[in-house]
C-alpha positions in Angstrom: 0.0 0.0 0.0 1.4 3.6 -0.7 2.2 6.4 1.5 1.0 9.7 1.7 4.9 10.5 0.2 4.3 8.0 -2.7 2.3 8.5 -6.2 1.6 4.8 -7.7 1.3 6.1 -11.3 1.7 2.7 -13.3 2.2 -1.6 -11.8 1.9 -4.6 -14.1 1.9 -7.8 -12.7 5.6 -10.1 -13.0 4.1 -13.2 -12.1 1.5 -15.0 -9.8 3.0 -13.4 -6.4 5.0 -10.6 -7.9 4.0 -7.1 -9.3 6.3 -4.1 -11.0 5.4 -0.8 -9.4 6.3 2.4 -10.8 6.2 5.4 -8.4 7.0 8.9 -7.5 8.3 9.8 -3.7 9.1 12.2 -1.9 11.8 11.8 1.1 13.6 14.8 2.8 12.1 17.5 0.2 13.1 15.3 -2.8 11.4 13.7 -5.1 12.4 10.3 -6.6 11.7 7.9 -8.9 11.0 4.2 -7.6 10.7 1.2 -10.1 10.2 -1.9 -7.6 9.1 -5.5 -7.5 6.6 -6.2 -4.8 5.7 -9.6 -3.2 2.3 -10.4 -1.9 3.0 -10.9 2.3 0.4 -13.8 2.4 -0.4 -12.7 6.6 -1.5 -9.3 6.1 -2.5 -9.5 2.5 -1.0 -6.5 1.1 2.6 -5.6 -1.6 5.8 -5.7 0.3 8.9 -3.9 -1.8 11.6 -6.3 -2.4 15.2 -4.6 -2.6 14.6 -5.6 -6.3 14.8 -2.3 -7.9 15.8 1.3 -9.1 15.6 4.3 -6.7 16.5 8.0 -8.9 16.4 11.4 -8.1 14.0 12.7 -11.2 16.8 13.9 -12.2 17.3 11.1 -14.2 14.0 11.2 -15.8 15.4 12.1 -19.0 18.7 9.7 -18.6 15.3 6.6 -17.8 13.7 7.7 -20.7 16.3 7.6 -23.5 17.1 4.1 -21.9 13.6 2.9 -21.9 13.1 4.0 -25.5 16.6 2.2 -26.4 15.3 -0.5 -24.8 12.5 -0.8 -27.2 14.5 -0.3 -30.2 16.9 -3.1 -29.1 14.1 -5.3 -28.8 12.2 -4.3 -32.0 15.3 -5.0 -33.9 16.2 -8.2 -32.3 12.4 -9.3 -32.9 13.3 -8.4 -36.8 16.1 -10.8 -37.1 14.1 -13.7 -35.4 
């Protein structure tokens, strides 16, 4: 469940117990970027974070992006040679 620091903008599940969150927070006036897998604690019934992620300053945003879209170039063309 998110905090009243964190903005859930986007999740997609990874698996049967596992989910991909993509968030904004804030911590100590700062606002960061948090791509994380969660885990479903099976006693209280709500997402856990795993250390299974990417924590940035939104500094980065425009770094993220450029990989992201590389990313999907990459696979594009790899998917073309198949």
């Amino acid at each position: 469940m998110a905090d009243d620091n964190e903005k859930v903008v986007a999740e997609f599940e990874k698996g049967a117990t596992e989910i991909v969150r993509a968030s904004i927070k804030a911590y100590k006036r700062k606002t960061n970027i948090d791509l994380r897998i969660y885990y479903m604690d099976e006693q209280s019934g709500e997402w856990r974070p795993t250390k299974k992620g990417v924590y940035l300053p939104t500094d980065y945003m425009p770094e993220l992006k450029r990989a992201i879209e590389a990313l999907e170039a990459g696979l594009k063309e790899m998917e073309s040679q198949e």
